[in-house]
Each structure stands twice: as C-alpha cells, then as structure tokens.
Kinemage of the C-alpha trace (Angstrom):
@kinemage 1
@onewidth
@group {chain A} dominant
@subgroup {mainchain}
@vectorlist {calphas} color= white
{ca unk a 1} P 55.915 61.645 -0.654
{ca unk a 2} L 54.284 60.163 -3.900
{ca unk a 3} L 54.612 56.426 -2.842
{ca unk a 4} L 52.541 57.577 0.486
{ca unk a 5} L 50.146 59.734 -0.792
{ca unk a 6} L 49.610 57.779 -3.769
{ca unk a 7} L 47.717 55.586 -1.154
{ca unk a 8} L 44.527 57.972 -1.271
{ca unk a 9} L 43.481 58.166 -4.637
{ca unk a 10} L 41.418 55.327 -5.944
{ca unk a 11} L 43.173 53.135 -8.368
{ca unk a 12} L 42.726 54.111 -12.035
{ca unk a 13} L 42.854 58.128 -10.852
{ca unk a 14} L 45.422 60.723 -11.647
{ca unk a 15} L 47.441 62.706 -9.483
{ca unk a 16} L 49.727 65.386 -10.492
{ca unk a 17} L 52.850 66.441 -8.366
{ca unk a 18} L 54.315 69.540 -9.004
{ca unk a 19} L 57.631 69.653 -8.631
{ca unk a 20} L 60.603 72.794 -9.309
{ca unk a 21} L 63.799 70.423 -9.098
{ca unk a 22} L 65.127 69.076 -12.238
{ca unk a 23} L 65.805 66.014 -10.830
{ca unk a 24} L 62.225 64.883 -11.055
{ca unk a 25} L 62.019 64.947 -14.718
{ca unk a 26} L 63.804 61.709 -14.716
{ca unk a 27} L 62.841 60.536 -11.093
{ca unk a 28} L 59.281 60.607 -11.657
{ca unk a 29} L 59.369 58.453 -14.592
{ca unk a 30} L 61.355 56.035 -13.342
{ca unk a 31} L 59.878 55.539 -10.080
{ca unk a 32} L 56.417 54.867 -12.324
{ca unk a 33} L 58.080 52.541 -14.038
{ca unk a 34} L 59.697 50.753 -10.376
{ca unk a 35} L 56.360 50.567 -8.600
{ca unk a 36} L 54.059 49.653 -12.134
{ca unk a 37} L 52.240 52.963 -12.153
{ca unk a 38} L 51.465 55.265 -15.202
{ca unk a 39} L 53.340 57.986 -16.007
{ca unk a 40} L 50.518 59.761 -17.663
{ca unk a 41} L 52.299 63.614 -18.556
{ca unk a 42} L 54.607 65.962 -18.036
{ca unk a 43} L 53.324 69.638 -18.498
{ca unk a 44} L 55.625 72.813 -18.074
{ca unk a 45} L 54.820 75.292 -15.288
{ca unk a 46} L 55.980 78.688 -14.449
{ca unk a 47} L 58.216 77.681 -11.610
{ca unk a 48} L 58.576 73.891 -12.640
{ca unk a 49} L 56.533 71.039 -13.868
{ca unk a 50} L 53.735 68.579 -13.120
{ca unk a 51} L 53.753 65.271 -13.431
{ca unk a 52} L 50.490 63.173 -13.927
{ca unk a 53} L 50.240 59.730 -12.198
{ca unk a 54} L 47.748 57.219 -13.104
{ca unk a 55} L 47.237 54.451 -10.127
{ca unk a 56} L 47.104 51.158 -11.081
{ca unk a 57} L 46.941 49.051 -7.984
C-alpha cells in the first residue's frame, strides 16, 4: 500500500502510515531504506504506531 500511495504526495512531503502489527516496526524501515526514501519517525499510538515517510523521488 505505501509503495502505491506513496505516488501522490509530492516529493520532499511526509506521509505517515499508521500501522497496529509489530511487524512494521522493522518493515517500514527497511523498505525506506530498499526504495531510497526517508524514514523520518516513529511515534507510539494507542492502538499502534505511525510511521513518517519523507519522499524523495
């Protein structure tokens, strides 16, 4: 879902994706690092986290 909606933000925004599974603590990250965008944050929520996304491309 991030790689395609990633599409509609202008580069140099942020996006944040919330997500609940633990899995994306690491998966996030990583796939930042795969496709050369920012991993900006990590913030705690009640029911999970969000992740902040900086486009660069």
């Amino acid at each position: 879902m991030v790689a395609e909606r990633i599409r509609e933000v202008p580069v140099g925004e942020i996006i944040a994706v919330k997500a609940d599974d633990v899995a994306a603590r690491t998966d996030i990250p990583a796939w930042c690092r795969m496709k050369s965008q920012d991993f900006v944050r990590e913030e705690p929520l009640p029911h999970g986290w969000s992740f902040h996304i900086r486009r660069t491309y």
